[in-house]
C-alpha positions as CSV (number, residue, x, y, z in Angstrom):
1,X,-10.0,4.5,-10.6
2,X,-11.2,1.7,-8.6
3,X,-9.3,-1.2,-7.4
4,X,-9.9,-4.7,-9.3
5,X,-9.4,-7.3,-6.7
6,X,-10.5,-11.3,-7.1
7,X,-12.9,-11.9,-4.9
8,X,-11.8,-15.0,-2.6
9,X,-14.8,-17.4,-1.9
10,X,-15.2,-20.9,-0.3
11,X,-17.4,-23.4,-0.1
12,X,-17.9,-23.7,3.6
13,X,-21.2,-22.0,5.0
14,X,-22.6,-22.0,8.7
15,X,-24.2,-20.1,10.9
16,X,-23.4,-18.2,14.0
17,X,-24.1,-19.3,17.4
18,X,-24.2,-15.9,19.1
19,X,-24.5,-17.6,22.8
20,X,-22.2,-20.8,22.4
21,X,-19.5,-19.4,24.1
22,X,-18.3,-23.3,23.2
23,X,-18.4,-23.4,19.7
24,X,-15.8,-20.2,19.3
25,X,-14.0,-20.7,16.5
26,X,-10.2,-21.5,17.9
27,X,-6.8,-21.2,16.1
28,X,-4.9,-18.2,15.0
29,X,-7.4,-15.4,15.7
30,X,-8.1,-16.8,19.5
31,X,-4.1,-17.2,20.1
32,X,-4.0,-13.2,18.6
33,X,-7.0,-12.0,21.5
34,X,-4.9,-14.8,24.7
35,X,-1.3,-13.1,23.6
36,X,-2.8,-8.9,23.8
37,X,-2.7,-8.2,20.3
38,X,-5.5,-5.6,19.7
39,X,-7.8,-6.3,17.1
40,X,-8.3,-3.1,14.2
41,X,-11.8,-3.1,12.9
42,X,-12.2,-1.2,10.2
43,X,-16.0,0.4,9.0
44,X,-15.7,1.2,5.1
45,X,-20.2,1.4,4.6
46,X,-19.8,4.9,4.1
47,X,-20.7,6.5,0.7
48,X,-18.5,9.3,0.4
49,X,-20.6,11.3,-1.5
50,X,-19.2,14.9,-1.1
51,X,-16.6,13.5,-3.2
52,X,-18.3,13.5,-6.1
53,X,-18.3,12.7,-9.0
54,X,-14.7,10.9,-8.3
55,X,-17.0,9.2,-5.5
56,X,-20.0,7.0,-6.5
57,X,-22.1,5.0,-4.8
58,X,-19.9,1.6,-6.8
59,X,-16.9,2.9,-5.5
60,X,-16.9,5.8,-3.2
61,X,-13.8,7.3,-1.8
62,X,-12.1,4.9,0.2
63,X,-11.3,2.5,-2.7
64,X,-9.8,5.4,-4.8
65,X,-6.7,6.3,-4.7
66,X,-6.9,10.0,-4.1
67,X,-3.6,10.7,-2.5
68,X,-1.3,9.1,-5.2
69,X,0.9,6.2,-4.6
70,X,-1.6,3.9,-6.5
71,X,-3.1,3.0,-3.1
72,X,-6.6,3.6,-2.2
73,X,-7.6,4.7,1.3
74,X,-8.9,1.4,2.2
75,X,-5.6,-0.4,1.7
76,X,-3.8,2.4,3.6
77,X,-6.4,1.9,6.3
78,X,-5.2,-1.5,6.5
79,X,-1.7,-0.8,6.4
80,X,-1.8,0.9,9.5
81,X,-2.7,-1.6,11.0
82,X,-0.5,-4.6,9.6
83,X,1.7,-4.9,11.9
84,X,1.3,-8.1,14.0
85,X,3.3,-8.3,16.4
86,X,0.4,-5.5,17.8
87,X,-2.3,-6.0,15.7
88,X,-4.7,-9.4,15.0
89,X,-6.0,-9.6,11.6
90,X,-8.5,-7.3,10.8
91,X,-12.6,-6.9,10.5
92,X,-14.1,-5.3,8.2
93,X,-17.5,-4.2,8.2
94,X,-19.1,-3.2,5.1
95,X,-22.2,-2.7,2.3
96,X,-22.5,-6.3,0.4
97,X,-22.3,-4.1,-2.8
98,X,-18.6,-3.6,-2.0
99,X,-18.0,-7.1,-1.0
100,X,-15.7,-7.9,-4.4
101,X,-12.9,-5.1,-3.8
102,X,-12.9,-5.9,0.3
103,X,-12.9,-9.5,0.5
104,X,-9.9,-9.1,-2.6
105,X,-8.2,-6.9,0.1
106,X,-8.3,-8.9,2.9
107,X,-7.0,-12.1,0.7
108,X,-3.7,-10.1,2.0
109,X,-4.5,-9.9,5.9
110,X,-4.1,-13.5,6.5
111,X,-5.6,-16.4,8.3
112,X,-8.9,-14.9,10.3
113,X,-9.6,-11.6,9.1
114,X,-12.9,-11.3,8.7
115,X,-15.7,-9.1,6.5
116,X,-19.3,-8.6,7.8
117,X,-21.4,-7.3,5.2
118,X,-24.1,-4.8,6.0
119,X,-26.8,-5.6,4.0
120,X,-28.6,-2.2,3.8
121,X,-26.9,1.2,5.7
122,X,-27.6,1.7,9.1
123,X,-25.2,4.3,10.4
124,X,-21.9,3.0,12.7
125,X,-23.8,1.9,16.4
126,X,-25.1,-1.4,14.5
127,X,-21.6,-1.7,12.3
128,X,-19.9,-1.5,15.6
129,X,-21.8,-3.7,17.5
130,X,-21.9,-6.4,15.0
131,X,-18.2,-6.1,14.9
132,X,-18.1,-6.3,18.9
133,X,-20.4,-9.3,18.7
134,X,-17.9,-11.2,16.1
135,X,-14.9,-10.0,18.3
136,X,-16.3,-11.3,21.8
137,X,-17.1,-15.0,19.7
138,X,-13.7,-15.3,18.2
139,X,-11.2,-13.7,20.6
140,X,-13.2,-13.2,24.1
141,X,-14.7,-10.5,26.3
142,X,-11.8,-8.6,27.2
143,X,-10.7,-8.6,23.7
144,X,-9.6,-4.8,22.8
145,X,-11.1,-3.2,19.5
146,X,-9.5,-0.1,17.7
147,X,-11.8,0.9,15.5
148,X,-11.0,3.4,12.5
149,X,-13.1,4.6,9.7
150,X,-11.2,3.4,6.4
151,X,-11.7,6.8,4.3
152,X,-9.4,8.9,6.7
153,X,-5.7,10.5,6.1
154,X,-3.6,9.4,9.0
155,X,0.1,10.8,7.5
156,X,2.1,10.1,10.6
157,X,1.4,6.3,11.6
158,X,4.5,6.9,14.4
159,X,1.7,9.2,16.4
160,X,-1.2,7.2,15.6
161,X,0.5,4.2,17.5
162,X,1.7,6.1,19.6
163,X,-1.4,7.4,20.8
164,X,-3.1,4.1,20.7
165,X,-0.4,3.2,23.7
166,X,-1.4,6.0,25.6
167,X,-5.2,4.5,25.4
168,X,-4.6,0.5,26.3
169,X,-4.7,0.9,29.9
170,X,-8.2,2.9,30.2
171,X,-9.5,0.8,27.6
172,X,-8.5,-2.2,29.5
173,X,-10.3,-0.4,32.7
174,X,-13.4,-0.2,31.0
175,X,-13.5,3.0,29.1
176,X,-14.7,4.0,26.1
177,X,-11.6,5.6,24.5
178,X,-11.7,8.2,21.7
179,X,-9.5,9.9,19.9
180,X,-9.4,13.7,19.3
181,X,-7.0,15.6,16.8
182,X,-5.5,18.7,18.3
183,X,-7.0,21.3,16.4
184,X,-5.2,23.6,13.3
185,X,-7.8,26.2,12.8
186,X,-11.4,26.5,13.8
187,X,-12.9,24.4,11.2
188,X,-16.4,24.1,11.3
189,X,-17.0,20.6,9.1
190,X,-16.4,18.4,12.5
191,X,-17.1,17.7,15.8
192,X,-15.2,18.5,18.9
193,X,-15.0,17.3,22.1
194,X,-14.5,18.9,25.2
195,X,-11.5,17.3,27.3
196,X,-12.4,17.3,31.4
197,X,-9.9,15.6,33.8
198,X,-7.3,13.6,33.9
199,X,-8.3,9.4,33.6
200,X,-6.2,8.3,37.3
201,X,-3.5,6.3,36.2
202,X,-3.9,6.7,33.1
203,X,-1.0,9.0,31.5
204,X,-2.4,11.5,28.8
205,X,-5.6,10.0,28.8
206,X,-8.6,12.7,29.9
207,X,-12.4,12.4,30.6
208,X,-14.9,13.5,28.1
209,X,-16.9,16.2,29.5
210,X,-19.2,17.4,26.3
211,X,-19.6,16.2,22.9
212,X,-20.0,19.1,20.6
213,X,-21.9,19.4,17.2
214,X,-20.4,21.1,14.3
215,X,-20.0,24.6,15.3
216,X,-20.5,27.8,13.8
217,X,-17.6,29.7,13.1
218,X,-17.0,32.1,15.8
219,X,-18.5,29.0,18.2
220,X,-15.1,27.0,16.8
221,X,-12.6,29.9,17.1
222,X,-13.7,30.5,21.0
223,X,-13.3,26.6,21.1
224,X,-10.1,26.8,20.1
225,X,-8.5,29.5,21.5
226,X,-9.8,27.9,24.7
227,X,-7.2,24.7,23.8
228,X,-9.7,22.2,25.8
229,X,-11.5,21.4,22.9
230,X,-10.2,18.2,20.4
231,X,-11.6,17.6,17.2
232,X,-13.5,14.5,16.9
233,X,-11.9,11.9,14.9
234,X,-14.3,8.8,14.9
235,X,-11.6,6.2,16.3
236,X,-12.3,4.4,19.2
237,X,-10.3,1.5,21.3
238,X,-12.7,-0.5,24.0
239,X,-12.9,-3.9,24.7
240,X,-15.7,-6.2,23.1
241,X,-17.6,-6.5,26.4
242,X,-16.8,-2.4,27.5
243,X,-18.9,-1.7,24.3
244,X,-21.5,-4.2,24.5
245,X,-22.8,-3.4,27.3
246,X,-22.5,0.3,27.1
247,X,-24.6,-0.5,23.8
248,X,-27.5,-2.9,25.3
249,X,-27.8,-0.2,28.4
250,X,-28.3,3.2,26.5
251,X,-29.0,2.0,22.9
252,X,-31.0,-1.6,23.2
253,X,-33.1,-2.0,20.7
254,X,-29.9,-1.6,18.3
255,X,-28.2,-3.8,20.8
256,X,-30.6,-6.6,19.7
257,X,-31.2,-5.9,16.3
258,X,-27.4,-6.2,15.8
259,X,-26.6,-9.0,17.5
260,X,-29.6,-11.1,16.2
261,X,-28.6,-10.1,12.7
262,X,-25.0,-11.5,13.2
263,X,-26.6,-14.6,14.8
264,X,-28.6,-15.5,12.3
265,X,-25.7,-14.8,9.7
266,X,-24.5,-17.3,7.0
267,X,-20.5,-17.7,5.9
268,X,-18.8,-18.2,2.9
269,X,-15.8,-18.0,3.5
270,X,-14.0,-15.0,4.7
271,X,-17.3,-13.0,3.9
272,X,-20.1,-12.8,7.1
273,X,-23.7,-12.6,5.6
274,X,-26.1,-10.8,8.5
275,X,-29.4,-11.9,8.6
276,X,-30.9,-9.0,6.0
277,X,-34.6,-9.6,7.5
278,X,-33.5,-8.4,11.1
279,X,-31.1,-6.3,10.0
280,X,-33.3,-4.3,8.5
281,X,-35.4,-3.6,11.2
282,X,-32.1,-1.8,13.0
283,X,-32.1,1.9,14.1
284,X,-30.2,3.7,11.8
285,X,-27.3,6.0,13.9
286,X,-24.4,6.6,15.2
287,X,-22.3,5.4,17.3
288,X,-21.5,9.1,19.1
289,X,-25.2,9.7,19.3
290,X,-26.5,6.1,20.1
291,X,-23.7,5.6,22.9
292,X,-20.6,7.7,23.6
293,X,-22.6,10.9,23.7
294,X,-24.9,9.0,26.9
295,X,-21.8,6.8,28.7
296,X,-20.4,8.2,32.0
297,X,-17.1,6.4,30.8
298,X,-16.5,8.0,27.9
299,X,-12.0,8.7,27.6
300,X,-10.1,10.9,24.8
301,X,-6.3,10.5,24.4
302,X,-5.5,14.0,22.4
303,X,-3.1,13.2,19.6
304,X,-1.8,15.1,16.1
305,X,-0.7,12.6,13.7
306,X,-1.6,14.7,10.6
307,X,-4.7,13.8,10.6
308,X,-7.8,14.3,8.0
309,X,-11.1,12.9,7.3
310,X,-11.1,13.8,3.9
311,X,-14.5,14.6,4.4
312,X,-14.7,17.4,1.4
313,X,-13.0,18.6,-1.8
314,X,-12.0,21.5,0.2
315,X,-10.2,19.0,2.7
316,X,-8.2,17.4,-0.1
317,X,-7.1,20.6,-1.3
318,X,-5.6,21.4,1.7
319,X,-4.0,18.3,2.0
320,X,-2.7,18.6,-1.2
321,X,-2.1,22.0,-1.9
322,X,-3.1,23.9,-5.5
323,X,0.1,24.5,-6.7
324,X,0.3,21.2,-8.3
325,X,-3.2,20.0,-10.5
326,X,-3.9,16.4,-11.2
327,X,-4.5,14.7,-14.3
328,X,-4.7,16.1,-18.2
329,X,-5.1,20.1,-16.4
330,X,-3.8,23.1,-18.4
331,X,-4.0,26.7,-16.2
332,X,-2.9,30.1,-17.3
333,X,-3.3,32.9,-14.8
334,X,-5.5,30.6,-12.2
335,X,-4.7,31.4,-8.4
336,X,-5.5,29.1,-5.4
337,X,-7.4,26.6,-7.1
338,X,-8.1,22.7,-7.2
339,X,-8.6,21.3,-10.1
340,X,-8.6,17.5,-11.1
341,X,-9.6,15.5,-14.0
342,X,-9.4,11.4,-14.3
343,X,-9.7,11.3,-18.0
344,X,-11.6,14.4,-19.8
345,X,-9.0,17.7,-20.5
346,X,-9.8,20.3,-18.4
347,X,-8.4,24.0,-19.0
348,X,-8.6,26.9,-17.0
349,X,-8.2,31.1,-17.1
350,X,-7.9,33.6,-15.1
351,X,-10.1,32.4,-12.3
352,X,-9.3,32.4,-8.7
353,X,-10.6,30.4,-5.7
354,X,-12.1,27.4,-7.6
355,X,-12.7,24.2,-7.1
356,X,-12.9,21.8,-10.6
357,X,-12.8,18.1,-10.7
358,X,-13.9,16.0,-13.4
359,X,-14.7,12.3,-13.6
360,X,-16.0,10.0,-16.7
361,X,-18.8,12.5,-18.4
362,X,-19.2,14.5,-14.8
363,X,-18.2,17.8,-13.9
364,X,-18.3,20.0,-10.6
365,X,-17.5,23.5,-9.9
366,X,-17.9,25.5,-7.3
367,X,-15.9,27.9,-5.3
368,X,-13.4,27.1,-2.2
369,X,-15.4,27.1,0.8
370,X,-18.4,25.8,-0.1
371,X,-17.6,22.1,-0.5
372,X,-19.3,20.6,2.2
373,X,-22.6,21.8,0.3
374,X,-22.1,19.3,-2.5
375,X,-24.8,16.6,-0.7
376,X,-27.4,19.6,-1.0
377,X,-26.2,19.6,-4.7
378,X,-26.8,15.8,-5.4
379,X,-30.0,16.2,-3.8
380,X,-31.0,19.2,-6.5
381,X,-29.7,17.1,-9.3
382,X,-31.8,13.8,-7.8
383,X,-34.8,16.1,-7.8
384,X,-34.7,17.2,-11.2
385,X,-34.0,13.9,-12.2
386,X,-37.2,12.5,-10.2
């Protein structure tokens, strides 16, 4: 179910200068940072793995298409963001053992778009730093970033860009700007953030007064019977300097570890090579936790765009519905439940509540609800394996 791209190489190789302010590569990308355009950086290192077994480590969830259309979440990622009279051409930041299906992808962005491959996983502070780092070289300090995980459901791109809007100016101030999801229910698989006041001059832009962990369940209903809380949707707009800096002052040894990886990086082509020595040696977390969760200037533009991180089967099901099974599925008598099948033919009786998906020679069930507990799963199945 994976996409088959060519991968697109060159010949050319060089390394980065991170302080020859210089030597920065000119030419399409630097006329896209002079003329406003904002540039989308997209993070695709994440495994996916509560989507298994559709989702593998070779090609977790963002490369399949899992909502139809023959697209896979990565190329819709993209597609959000193709419009260039707004947007520059993209970076892309993610695990050399995807490097194949992403460079292939961005053989469609045009001149500049970039791919920095991680070479081991190290959580989204050093992704986005990196990424920062390469924006600052090729379009400037004051360049703005949106960046956007590339295994997310964003069904009404009108909204998204419209929210985005709303977020320019306090960016361009100097905030950090997130985006929270108004929330449909007290779900307890995300984050949420707690909205404070009003950002001064900034229309529909508020402060962020409290990060919040996943909650329990009666924590998330108070929450959102309250109507101040947002879910937290992982996107961010900042310029490259904003987040730099936030980055060297409360997380710095990632700051450096970052930033001397991408200097000592090699190129080939689209494709940026950190240095895999220093890169190594990076903390390993997030970007909420490393930075936004520590910054006084921390901004939220609420927004409802139909928006999901498909971050569970039970999440897809929602999205999707049960009514309607995918793939060779026979049911007689089944009520309210997912099932999905990529090859194998999978029949079902009289059960209720399920949740069946099949993939090659792999088979999960378990009941609605309890998705989110498939890691703990994979972890058994490693164990007895071991």
């Amino acid at each position: 179910m994976g996409m088959n791209f060519e991968s697109q190489r060159s010949q050319q190789s060089f390394v980065v200068d991170q302080s020859a302010e210089s030597q920065r590569p000119m030419g399409i990308a630097s006329h896209e940072a002079k003329s406003g355009l904002i540039v989308p950086v997209v993070l695709s290192g994440g495994g996916g793995s509560r989507l298994w077994p559709f989702s593998t480590i070779d090609t977790p969830k963002q490369f399949l298409p899992l909502l139809g259309g023959g697209q896979s979440l990565f190329e819709l990622a993209l597609g959000r963001v193709s419009d260039r009279s707004r947007f520059g051409t993209p970076v892309v930041v993610a695990s050399v053992r995807h490097a194949d299906i992403c460079a292939g992808a961005l053989k469609h962005e045009g001149e500049g778009a970039r791919l920095i491959l991680e070479p081991c996983a190290r959580n989204t502070a050093p992704a986005i730093v990196m990424a920062a780092a390469e924006v600052r070289e090729v379009h400037g300090d004051d360049a703005l970033m949106l960046v956007m995980p590339s295994d997310h459901v964003i069904e009404n791109v009108i909204e998204f860009h419209a929210a985005i809007a709303k977020g320019e100016a306090a960016a361009r101030a100097g905030y950090l700007v997130t985006f929270g999801v108004r929330p449909t229910g007290p779900d307890t698989g995300y984050g949420y953030l707690h909205m404070g006041d009003d950002v001064a001059a900034c229309p529909g832009v508020r402060k962020v007064a409290q990060f919040v962990e996943k909650p329990r369940l009666d924590v998330a209903e108070c929450m959102v019977a309250g109507g101040e809380h947002l879910w937290n949707a992982g996107i961010f707009l900042f310029q490259a300097r904003t987040i730099l800096d936030q980055a060297r002052e409360h997380a710095p040894a990632i700051a450096k570890a970052a930033v001397d990886a991408l200097s000592g990086a090699g190129r080939d082509g689209v494709r940026t090579l950190p240095d895999a020595s220093l890169f190594e040696h990076c903390p390993s977390e997030s970007i909420d936790y490393a930075v936004m969760e520590r910054s006084p200037r921390v901004a939220v533009v609420p927004m409802a765009p139909g928006w999901s991180d498909l971050g569970s089967w039970d999440a897809l099901a929602t999205l999707q519905g049960t009514e309607d099974q995918v793939g060779p599925v026979t049911t007689v008598d089944c009520e309210s439940c997912y099932i999905r099948s990529d090859g194998v033919q999978v029949a079902a009786l009289g059960v209720r509540d399920l949740i069946i998906v099949a993939s090659g020679g792999r088979l999960l069930i378990l009941p609605r609800g309890r998705s989110q507990e498939v890691k703990a799963l994979l972890s058994a199945m490693d164990s007895m394996a071991a």
